[in-house]
C-alpha positions in Angstrom: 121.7 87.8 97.8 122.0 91.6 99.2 121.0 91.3 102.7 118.2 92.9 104.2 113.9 92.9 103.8 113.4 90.4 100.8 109.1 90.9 100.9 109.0 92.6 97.4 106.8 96.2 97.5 103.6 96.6 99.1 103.0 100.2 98.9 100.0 101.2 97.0 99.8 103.9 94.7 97.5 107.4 94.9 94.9 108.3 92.5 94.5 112.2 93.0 93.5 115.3 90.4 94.2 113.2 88.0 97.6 111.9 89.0 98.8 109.3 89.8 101.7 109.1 92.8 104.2 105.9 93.4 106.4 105.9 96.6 108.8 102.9 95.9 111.4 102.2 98.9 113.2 99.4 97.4 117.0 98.3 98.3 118.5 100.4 95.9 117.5 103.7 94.2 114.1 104.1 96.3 112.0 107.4 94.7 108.6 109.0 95.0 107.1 109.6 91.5 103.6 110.9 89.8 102.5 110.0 86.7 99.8 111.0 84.3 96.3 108.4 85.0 95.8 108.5 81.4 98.7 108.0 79.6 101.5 107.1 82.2 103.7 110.1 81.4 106.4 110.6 84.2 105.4 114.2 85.4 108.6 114.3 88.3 110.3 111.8 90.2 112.6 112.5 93.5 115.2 109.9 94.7 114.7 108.6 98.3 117.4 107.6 100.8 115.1 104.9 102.1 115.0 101.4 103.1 112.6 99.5 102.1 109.1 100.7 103.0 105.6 99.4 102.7 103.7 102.6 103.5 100.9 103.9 101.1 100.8 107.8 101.0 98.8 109.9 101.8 97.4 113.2 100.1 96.8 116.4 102.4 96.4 120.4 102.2 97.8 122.5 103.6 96.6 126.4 103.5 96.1 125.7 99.6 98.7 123.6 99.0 99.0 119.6 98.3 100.9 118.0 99.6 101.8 114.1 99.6 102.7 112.5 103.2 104.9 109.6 103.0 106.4 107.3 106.1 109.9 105.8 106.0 112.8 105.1 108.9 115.2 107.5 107.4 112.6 109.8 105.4 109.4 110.4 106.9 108.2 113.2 105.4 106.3 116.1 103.0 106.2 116.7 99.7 104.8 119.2 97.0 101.7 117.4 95.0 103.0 119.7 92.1 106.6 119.5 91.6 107.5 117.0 93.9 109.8 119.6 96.5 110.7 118.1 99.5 108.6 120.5 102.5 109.6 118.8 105.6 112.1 115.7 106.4 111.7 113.7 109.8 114.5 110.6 110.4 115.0 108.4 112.9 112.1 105.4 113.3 110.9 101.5 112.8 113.3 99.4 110.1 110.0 98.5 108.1 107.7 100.9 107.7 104.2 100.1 107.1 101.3 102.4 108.4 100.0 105.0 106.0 100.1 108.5 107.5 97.2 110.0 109.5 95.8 113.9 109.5 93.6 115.2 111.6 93.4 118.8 113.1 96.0 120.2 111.8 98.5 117.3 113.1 100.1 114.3 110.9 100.2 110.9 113.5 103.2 108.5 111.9 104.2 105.2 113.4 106.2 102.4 112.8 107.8 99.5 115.2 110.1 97.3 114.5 113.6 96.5 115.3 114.9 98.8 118.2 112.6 102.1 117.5 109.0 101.8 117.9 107.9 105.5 118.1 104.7 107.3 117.3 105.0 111.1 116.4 102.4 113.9 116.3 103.8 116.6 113.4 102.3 119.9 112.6 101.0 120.1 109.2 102.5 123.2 108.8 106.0 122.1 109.5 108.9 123.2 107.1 112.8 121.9 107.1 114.6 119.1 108.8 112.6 118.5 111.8 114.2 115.3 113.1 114.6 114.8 116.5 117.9 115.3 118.8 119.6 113.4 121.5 116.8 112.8 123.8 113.7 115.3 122.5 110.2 114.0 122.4 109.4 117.6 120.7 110.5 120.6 118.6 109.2 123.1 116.5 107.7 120.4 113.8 107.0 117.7 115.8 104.0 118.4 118.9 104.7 115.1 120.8 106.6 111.9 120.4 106.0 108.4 122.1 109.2 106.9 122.0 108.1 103.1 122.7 104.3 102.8 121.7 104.4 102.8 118.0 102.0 100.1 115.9 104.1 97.7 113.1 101.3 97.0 110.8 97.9 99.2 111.8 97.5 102.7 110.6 96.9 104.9 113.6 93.2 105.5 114.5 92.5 109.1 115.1 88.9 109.4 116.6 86.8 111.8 119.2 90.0 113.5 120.7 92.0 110.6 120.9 94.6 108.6 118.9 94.6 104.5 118.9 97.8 102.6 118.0 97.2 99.0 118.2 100.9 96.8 118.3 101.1 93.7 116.5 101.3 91.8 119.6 97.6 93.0 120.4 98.6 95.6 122.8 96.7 99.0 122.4 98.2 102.3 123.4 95.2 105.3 123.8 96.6 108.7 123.4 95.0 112.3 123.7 95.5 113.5 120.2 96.7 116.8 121.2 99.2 116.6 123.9 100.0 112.6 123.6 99.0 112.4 127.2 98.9 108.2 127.4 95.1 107.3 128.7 95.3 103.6 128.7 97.7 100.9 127.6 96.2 97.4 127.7 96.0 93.9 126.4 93.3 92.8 123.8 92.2 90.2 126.3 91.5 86.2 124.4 93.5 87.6 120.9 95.1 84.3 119.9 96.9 86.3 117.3 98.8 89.1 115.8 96.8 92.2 114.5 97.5 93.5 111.1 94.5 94.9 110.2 93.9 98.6 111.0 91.6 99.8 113.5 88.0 101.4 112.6 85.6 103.3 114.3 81.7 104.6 113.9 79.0 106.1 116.5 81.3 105.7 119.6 82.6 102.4 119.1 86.0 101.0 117.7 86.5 97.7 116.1 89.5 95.7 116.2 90.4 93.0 114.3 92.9 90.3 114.5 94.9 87.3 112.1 92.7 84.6 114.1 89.1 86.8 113.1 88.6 87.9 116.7 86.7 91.4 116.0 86.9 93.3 119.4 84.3 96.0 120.1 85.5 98.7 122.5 84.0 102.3 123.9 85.5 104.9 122.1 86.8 106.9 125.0 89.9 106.9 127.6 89.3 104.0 129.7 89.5 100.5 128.3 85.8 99.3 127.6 85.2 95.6 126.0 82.0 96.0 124.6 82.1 92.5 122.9 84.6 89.8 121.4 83.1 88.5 118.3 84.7 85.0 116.5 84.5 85.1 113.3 86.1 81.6 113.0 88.4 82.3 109.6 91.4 84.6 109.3 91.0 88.3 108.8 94.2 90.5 107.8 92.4 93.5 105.8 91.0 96.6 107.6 87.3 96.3 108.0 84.9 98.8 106.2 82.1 100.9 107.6 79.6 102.1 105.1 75.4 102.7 105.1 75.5 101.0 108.8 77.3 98.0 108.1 80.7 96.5 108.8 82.2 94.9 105.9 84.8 92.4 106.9 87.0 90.7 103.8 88.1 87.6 105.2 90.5 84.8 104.1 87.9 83.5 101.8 84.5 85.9 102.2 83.3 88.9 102.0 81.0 89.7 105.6 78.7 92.3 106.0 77.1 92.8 109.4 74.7 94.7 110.5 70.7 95.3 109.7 
């Protein structure tokens, strides 16, 4: 057996405009594809010098233009929704990729941590070219602010009121401002019994975090650490919780909660 990740593909694909785009970083001949949502027709497919990845993109615009955000360790990057054009290329990260891209405010937040690279980077939207880092840079003219060591394995970066949360599989959370990457807090998840692989959420100033044991933690938005509560839900919960019409809809190991009024 080739050596390396063995965990099969776990990337989903995109529905947009009609479209449908695949990102499949496999051990050999990794490629991002789109293909008609009615009949399956290949529109364009680019080869990928990736690993394997388990990353779902993500669809953004740009001053009138789509384009599809994808993470990786040796291709982070941009590409055009229409012909599939590389726009910007970023190397250098985690071994197995799994949060889905973030935008907000004219920044993309990427992260990935494992093996010996755990960063988190904050990338202009309107970056162009190779913008991979050298020697010891935390910045350049694509990328606004890197965190070397405080990037998430499995959660998708949390981008709310200012600030960005990266919550680490070991139940560690890292706070940063969204702008500048100033750290605000780093702290423990105090009582997780667990790792975290669902993503964190967030609604009317509070954020929920969930972890493998069903410990939800409820915490200020804001940048101090603030427990608001620690709720047991007494049964395993690995998916992201959702927020919609005032309730939190939590898919556990075997149910489907929904709390709230």
């Amino acid at each position: 057996m080739e050596e390396g990740p063995q965990w099969e593909t776990g990337s989903s694909p995109v529905l947009y405009d009609g479209m449908v785009i695949v990102q499949a970083d496999v051990q050999k001949g990794s490629f991002l594809a789109m293909f008609d949502a009615k009949d399956g027709r290949e529109v364009w497919r680019v080869p990928r010098g990736d690993v394997p990845t388990w990353s779902t993109p993500t669809i953004h615009r740009v001053n009138g233009q789509t384009q599809i955000l994808v993470n990786g360790m040796r291709h982070v990057g941009a590409y055009d929704f229409k012909t599939g054009k590389e726009i910007w290329k970023l190397s250098g990260g985690g071994d197995i990729p799994v949060p889905t891209p973030v935008v907000s405010d004219g920044l993309v937040y990427i992260t990935n941590a494992h093996g010996p690279q755990s960063p988190v980077y904050a990338i202009r939207e309107t970056a162009t070219g190779d913008i991979s880092l050298k020697d010891a840079a935390v910045s350049n003219e694509g990328v606004v602010w890197t965190a070397p060591r405080s990037g998430g394995y499995m959660c998708t970066p949390l981008v709310y009121r200012g600030l960005v949360y990266i919550v680490r599989y070991n139940g560690v959370l890292n706070v940063f401002d969204a702008k500048t990457g100033e750290k605000k807090y780093e702290a423990r998840l105090a009582g997780a019994t667990s790792a975290f692989t669902a993503s964190p959420v967030a609604n009317d100033g509070r954020v929920y975090i969930a972890s493998e044991d069903g410990q939800v933690f409820v915490l200020a938005a804001g940048p101090a650490y603030q427990v608001i509560a620690m709720n047991e839900m007494s049964t395993p919960v690995l998916a992201t919780p959702a927020i919609s019409e005032g309730r939190l809809l939590l898919r556990t190991q075997g149910q489907l909660m929904a709390i709230g009024k």
